[in-house]
C-alpha positions in Angstrom: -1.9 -1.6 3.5 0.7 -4.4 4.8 4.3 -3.2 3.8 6.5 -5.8 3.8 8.9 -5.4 6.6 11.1 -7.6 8.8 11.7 -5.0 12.8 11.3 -5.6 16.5 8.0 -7.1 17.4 6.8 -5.8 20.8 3.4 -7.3 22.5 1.8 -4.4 24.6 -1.1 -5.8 27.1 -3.4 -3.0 28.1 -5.8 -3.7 31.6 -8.9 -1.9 31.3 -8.2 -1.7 35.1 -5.8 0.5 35.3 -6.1 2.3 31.5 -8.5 4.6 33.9 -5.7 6.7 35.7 -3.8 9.0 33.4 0.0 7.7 32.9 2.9 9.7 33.4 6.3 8.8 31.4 7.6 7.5 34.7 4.8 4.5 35.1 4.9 3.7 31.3 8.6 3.1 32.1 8.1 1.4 34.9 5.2 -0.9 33.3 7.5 -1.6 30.6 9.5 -3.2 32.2 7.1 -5.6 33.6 6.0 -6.5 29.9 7.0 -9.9 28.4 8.6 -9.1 25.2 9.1 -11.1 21.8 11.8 -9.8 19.9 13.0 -10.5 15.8 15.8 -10.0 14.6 16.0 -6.6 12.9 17.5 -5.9 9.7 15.0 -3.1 8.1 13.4 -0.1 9.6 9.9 -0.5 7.8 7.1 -0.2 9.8 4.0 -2.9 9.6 1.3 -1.3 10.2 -0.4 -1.8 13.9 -2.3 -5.0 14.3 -5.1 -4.4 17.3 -7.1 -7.0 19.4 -9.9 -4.8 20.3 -11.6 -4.9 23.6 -13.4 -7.9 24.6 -16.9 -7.1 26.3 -18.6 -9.0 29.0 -22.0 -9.7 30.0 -23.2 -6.5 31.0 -21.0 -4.9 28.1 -17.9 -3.5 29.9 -14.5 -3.8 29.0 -12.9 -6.9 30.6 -9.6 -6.9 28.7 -8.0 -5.0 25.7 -4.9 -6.3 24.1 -3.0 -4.4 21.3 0.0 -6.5 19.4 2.1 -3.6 18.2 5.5 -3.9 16.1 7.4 -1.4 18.3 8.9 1.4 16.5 12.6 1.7 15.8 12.4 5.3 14.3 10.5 8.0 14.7 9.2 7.9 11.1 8.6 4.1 12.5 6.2 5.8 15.3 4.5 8.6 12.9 3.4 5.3 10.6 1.8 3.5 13.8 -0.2 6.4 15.3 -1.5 7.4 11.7 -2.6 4.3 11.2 -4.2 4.1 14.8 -5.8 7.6 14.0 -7.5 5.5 11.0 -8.6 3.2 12.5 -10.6 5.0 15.0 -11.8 7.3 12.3 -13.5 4.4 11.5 -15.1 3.2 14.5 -16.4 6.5 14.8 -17.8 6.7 11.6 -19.5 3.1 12.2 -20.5 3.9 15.9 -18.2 1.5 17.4 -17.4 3.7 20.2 -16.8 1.4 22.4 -14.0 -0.2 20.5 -11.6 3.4 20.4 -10.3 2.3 23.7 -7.4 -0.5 22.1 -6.8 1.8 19.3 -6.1 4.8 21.6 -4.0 3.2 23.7 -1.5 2.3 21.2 -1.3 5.7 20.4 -0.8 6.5 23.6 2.3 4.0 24.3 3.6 5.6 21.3 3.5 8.6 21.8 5.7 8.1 25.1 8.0 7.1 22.8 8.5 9.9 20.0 11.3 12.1 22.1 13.4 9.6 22.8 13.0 8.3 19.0 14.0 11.8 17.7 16.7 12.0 19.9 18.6 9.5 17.7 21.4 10.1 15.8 20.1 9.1 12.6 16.6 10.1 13.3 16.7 12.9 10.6 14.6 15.1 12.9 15.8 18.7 13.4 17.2 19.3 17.0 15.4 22.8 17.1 12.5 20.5 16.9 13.1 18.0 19.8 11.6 20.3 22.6 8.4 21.2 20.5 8.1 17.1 19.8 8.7 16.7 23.5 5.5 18.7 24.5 3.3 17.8 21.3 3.6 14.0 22.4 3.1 14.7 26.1 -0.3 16.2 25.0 -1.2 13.5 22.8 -0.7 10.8 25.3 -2.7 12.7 27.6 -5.7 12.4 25.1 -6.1 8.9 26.0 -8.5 9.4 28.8 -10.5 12.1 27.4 -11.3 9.9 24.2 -11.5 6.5 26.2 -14.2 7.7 28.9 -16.2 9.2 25.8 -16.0 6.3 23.6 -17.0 4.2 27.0 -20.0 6.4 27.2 -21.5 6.5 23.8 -20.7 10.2 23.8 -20.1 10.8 20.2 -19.8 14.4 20.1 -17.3 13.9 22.6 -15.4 11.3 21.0 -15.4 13.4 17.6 -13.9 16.6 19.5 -11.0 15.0 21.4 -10.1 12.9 18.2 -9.6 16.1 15.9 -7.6 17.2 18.6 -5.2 14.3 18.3 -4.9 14.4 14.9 -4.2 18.4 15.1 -1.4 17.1 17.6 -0.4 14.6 15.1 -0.1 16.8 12.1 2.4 19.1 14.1 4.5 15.7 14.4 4.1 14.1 11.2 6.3 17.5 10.3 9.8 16.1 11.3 9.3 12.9 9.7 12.0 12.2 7.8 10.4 12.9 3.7 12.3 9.1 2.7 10.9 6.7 0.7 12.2 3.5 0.5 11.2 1.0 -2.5 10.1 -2.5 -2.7 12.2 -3.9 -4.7 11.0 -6.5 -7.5 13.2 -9.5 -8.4 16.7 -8.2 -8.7 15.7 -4.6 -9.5 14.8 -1.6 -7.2 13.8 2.2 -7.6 14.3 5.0 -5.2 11.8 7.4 -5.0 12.5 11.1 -3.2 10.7 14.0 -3.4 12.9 17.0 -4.6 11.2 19.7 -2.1 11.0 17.8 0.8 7.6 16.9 1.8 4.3 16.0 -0.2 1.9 17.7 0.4 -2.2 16.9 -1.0 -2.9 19.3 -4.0 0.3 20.8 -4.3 2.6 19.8 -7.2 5.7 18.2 -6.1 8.6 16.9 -8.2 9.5 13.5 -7.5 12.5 11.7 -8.5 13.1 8.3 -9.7 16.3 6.3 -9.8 16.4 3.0 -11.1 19.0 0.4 -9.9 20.4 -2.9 -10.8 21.6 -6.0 -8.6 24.9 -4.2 -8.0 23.5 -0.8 -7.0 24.1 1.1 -9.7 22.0 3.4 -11.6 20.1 1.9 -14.5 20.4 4.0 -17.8 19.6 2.0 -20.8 16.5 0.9 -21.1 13.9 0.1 -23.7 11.0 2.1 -25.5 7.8 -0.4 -24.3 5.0 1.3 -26.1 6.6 4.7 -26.9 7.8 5.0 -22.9 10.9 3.8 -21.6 8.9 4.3 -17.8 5.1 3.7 -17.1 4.0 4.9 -14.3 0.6 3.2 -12.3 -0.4 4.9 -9.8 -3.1 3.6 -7.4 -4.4 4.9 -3.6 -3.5 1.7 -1.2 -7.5 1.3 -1.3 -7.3 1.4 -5.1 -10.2 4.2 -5.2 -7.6 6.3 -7.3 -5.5 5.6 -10.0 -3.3 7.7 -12.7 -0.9 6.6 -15.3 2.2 8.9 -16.3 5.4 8.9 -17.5 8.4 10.3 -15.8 10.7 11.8 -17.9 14.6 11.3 -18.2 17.3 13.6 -16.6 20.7 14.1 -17.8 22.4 11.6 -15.1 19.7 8.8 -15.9 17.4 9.6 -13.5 13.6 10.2 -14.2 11.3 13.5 -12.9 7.7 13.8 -12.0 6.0 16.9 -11.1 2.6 15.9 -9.9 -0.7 16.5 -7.6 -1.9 13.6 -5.0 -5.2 14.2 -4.6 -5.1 13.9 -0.6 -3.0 12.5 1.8 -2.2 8.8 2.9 -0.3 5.7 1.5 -0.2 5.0 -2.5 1.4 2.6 -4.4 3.6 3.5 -7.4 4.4 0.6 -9.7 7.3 1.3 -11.7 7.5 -0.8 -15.2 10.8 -0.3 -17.4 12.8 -3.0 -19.1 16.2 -2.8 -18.6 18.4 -3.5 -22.2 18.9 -7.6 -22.3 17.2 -8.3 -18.7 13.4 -8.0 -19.6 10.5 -6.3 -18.5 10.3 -5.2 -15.0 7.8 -3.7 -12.3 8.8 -2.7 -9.2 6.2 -1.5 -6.5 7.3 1.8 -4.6 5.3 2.7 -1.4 4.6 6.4 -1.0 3.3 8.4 1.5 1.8 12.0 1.0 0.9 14.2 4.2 -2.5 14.2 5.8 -4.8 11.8 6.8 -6.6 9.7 4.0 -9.9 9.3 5.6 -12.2 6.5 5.9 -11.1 3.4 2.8 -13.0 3.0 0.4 -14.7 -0.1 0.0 -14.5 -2.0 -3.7 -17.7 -3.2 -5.0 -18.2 -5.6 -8.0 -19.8 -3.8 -10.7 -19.1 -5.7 -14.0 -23.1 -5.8 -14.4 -23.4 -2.3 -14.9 -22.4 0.1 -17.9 -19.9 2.9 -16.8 -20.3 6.4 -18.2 -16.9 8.3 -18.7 -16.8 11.8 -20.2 -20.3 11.1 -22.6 -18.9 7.7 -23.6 -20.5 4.5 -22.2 -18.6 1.5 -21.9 -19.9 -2.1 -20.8 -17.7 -5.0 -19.5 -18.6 -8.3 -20.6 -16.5 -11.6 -18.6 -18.3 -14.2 -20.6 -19.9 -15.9 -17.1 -17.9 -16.4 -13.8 -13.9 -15.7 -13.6 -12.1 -18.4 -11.0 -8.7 -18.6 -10.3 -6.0 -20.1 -12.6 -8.7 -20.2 -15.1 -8.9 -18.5 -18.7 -11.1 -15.6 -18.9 -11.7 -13.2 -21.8 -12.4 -9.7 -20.7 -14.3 -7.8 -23.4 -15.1 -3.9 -23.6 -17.6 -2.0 -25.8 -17.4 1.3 -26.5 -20.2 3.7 -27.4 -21.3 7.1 -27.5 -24.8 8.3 -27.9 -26.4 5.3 -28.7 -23.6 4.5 -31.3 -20.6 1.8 -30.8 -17.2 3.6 -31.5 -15.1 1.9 -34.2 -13.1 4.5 -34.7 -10.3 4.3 -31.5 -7.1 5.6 -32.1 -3.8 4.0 -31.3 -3.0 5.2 -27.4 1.1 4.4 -26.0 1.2 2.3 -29.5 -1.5 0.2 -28.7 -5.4 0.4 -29.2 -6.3 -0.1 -25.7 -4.3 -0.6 -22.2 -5.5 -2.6 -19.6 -4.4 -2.8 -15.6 -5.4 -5.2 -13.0 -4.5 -5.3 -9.1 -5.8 -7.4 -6.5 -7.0 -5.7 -3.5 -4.4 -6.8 -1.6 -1.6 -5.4 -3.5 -0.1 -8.5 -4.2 -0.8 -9.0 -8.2 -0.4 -6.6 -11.1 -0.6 -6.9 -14.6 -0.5 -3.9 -17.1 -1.5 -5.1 -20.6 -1.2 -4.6 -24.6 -2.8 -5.0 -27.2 -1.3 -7.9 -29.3 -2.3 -8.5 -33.2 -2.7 -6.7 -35.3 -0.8 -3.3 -36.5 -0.7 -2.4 -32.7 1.0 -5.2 -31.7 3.3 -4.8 -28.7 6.0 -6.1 -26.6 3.4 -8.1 -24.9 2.2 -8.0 -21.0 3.7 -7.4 -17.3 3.3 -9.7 -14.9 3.8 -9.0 -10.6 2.9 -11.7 -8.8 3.6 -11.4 -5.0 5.1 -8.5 -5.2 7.7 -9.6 -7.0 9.2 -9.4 -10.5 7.2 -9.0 -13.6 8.5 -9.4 -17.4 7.5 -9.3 -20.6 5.8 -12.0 -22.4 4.6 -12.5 -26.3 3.9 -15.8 -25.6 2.0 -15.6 -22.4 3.9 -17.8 -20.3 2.9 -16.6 -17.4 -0.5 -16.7 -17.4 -1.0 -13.1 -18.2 -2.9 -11.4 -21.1 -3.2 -11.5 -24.7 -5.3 -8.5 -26.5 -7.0 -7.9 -29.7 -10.1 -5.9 -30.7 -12.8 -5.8 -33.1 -14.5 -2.9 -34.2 -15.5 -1.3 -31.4 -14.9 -4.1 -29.1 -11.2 -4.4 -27.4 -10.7 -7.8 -25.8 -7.9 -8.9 -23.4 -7.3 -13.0 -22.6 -6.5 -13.1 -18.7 -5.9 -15.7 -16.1 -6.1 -14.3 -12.7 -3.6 -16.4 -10.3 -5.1 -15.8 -7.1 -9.3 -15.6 -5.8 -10.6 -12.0 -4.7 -11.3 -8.8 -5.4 -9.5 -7.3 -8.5 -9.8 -3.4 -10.0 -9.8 -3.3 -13.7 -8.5 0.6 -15.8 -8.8 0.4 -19.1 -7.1 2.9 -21.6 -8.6 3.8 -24.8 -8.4 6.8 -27.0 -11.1 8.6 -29.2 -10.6 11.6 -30.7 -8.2 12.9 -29.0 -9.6 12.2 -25.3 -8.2 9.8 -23.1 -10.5 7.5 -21.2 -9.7 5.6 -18.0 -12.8 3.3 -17.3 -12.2 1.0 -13.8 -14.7 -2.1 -12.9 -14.5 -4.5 -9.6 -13.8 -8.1 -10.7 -14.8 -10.7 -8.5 -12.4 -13.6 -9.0 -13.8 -17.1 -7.8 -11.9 -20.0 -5.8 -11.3 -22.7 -8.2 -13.0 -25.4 -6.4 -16.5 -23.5 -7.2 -15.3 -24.0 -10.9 -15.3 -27.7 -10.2 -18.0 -27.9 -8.0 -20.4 -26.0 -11.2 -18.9 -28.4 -13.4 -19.6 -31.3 -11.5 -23.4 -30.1 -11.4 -23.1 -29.7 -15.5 -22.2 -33.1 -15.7 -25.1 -35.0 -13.1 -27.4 -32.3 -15.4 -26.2 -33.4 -18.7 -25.7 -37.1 -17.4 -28.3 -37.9 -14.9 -28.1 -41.6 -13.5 
């Protein structure tokens, strides 16, 4: 996923004419300094994650030219962020049988990898000094991977390919280790959370406490805020591929900090967004990136199902969008609810509401977490993040968000979707005691098609 970032921008051009001989330290130096480099002004140390021009293939299918654009790393958390996501993406091609395309991908790797020693040689690194030496050695051998994988890939060998790629991520694994265990937040209009974890790293299936600390415009730790649907923090949780998602509630600590002792399910970046209202300054959500150790595997792809009844825990629940959604538009998302053949009428009040409904684009870029208005579970209304930026309460739907009700066993939330794409849907109910979390792919339309259908409405109903 893109993290928003502003760091040193370095362009690394790789020949496929020389990528043949193995590199020592000394001629990646000494090529460096040959580069042409376009530098930014740096004023945070996030990383963006690796952007790769893969190779370019000539008549008779050989390499004629590879070209990488790479933010350079400033940090050797910096570096750990690029090769994992380099280690991704050739998971991928190897999954796809793109062989041929690992060369770019390793190569990056590579060039960073010269790098990491120097990186945790840094003051402010926050790698252990007992570790430099063992760093030192681990990146030596993962640069030297390069041509093992690259003569492989060029040969179709997948076997091949598959064996000296586990052995760079076992190589990686030892150096994701001394990466510092910081997580810095996004912050969201004038507000900001920092989340740390209490026992240093995270760690797939292992519960780990993490801490939350809310801040205001000054700096200063946040203490008073608002019950919002009996919570004064909601927690959404989602995998950056939005495959996985969990709702939970951190819970206060004497010097106004919140605490959450919890389970990723497996490694790689997730997205925490944070929802509170501060006393007198409205509702907020503030997006927190995360990272938990290990490799995520392959993403998962989001499919639009809306068509097709889901089936959660014996209950069987339909999605109905009243025709096509497109963007800026009104749409009225409506769930039914049955078990056994029989609609369930009988939901019970969940949070203080009858039903709970969250929306994300696939790019991370718009949320919207939803009550149920009307009715003797009113609530405070909706949370909007739009851009990655500050989201609020609304009664009044101001800002195009939702409006709920719900009719015997039909709960119905009033949307409009600011931006076309891809959206995941969870929506919250309660029955009995069980909790059910039901997610459905929206596809959201450009709103010219909207136009363009109404125009053919018209020439139908109007014919000349």
């Amino acid at each position: 996923m893109s993290i928003p970032t502003c760091s040193v921008k370095t362009t690394i051009t790789i020949s496929k004419r020389t990528s043949k001989r193995r590199l020592t330290e000394k001629d990646y130096l000494m090529d460096k300094k040959r580069r042409s480099f376009a530098l930014a002004a740096s004023l945070c140390a996030v990383i963006l994650p690796v952007t790769a021009s893969l190779a370019q293939h000539g008549e008779h299918g050989q390499h004629e030219h590879a070209e990488a654009e790479v933010v350079e790393p400033n940090t050797y958390a910096n570096a750990i962020e690029v090769i994992h996501v380099q280690l991704q993406k050739i998971q991928r091609l190897i999954a796809t049988g793109k062989l041929d395309r690992v060369h770019a991908e390793a190569a990056v790797i590579r060039d960073v990898a010269w790098t990491l020693a120097r990186l945790a040689l840094d003051q402010d690194s926050g790698v252990p000094r007992k570790a430099i030496r063992e760093i030192n050695l681990t990146a030596k051998d993962l640069a030297a991977k390069f041509d093992p994988i690259d003569e492989a890939g060029d040969s179709g060998n997948l076997t091949g390919t598959q064996k000296v790629y586990d052995e760079m991520v076992a190589l990686f694994e030892t150096l994701q280790r001394y990466a510092p265990r910081e997580h810095r937040a996004i912050a969201a209009g004038s507000y900001s959370v920092d989340v740390k974890p209490t026992g240093g790293s995270i760690e797939p299936g292992v519960s780990t406490a993490l801490d939350f600390t809310i801040k205001d415009p000054t700096g200063a730790t946040v203490k008073n805020l608002e019950v919002v649907h009996e919570r004064v923090l909601h927690l959404l949780m989602v995998s950056d591929d939005l495959s996985w998602y969990a709702h939970e509630h951190p819970v206060a600590q004497s010097d106004g900090s919140f605490r959450l002792s919890f389970k990723f399910p497996r490694g790689g970046e997730y997205v925490l967004f944070c929802d509170f209202s501060p006393s007198g300054a409205g509702g907020q959500v503030v997006p927190v990136t995360l990272r938990v150790q290990g490799l995520s595997g392959a993403s998962i792809p989001l499919v639009v199902d809306v068509e097709s009844a889901k089936q959660v825990d014996g209950y069987t629940i339909r999605l109905d969008t009243s025709g096509p959604i497109y963007a800026g538009g009104e749409a009225v998302l409506s769930y039914s609810i049955s078990r056994r053949g029989r609609p369930v009428a009988d939901l019970e009040p969940y949070l203080g509401a009858i039903g709970h409904l969250v929306l994300i684009s696939r790019d991370l870029k718009h949320f919207v977490h939803s009550h149920p208005l009307g009715r003797e579970h009113a609530g405070r209304g909706h949370h909007v993040n739009d851009q990655r930026g500050a989201g609020g309460h609304d009664e009044h739907n101001e800002h195009g968000g939702f409006v709920t009700g719900s009719t015997g066993s039909v709960v119905s939330f009033h949307a409009r979707f600011p931006e076309a794409g891809l959206y995941k849907a969870w929506a919250e109910f309660k029955h009995r005691g069980r909790i059910l979390t039901v997610p459905f792919v929206i596809d959201v339309e450009p709103s010219e098609h909207r136009d363009t259908e109404h125009g053919h409405r018209d020439r139908e109903q109007h014919p000349h």
